[in-house]
C-alpha positions as CSV (number, residue, x, y, z in Angstrom):
1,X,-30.4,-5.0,29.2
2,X,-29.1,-4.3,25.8
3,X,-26.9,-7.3,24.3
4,X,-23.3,-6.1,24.3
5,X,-21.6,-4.4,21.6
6,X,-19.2,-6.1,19.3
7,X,-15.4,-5.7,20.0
8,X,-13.9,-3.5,17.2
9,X,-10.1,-5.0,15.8
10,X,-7.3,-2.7,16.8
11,X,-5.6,-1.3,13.8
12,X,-1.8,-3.1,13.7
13,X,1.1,-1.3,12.3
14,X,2.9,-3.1,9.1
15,X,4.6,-5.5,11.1
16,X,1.6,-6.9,12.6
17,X,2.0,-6.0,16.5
18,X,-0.6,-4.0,17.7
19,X,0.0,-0.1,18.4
20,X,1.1,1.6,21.6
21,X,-1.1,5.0,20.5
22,X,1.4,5.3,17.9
23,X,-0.5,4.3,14.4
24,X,-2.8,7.2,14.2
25,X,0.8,10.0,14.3
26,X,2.8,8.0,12.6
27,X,0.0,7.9,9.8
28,X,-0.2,11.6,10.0
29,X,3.7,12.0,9.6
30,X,3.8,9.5,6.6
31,X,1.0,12.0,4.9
32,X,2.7,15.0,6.0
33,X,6.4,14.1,4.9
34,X,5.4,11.9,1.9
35,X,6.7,8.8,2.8
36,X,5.2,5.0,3.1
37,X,3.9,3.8,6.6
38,X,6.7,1.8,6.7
39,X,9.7,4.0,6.4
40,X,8.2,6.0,9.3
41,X,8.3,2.7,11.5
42,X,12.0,1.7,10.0
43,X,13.2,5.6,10.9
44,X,11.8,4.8,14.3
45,X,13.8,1.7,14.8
46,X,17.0,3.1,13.4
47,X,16.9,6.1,15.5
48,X,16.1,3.4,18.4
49,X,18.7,0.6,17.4
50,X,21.0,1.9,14.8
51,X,24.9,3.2,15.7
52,X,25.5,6.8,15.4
53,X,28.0,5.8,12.2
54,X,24.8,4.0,10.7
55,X,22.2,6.8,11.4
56,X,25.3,9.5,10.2
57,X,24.8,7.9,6.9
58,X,21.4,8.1,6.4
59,X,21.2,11.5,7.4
60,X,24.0,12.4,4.7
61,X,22.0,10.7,2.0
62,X,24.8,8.2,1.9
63,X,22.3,5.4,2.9
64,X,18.8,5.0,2.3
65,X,16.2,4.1,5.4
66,X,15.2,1.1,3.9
67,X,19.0,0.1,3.2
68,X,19.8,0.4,7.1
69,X,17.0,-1.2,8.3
70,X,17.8,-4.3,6.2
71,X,21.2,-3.7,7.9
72,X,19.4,-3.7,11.7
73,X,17.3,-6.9,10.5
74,X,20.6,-8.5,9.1
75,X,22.3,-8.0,12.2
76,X,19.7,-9.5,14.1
77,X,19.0,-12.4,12.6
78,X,23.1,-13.1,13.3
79,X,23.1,-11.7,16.6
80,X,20.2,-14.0,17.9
């Protein structure tokens, strides 16, 4: 019987969790639209956590994606 073969790390998204199957297209989006890795995954959360006031602004350009994140981490931190 051959010995068995080693276990390969699962790639982690940039805040260290492991992926759902989601790495590998939000990799291909980042490439596609130009962005970082990490605005991908900060759009993601906004559109999941964000008020329809705070995701209004970012699609107006009157707030950047990284601005409102730090806005959902902010209000977090408080809320917990």
């Amino acid at each position: 019987m051959p010995p068995p073969m080693p276990r390969q790390k699962r790639r982690r998204n940039p805040s260290g969790r492991r992926n759902k199957g989601e790495g590998r297209a939000a990799e291909i989006l980042s490439k596609r639209l130009g962005v970082g890795l990490v605005t991908i995954y900060q759009a993601r959360k906004l559109l999941k956590h964000g008020s329809d006031a705070l995701i209004e602004q970012v699609r107006t350009g009157g707030l950047s994606i990284k601005k409102a994140s730090a806005m959902l981490n902010q209000k977090a931190v408080h809320d917990a």
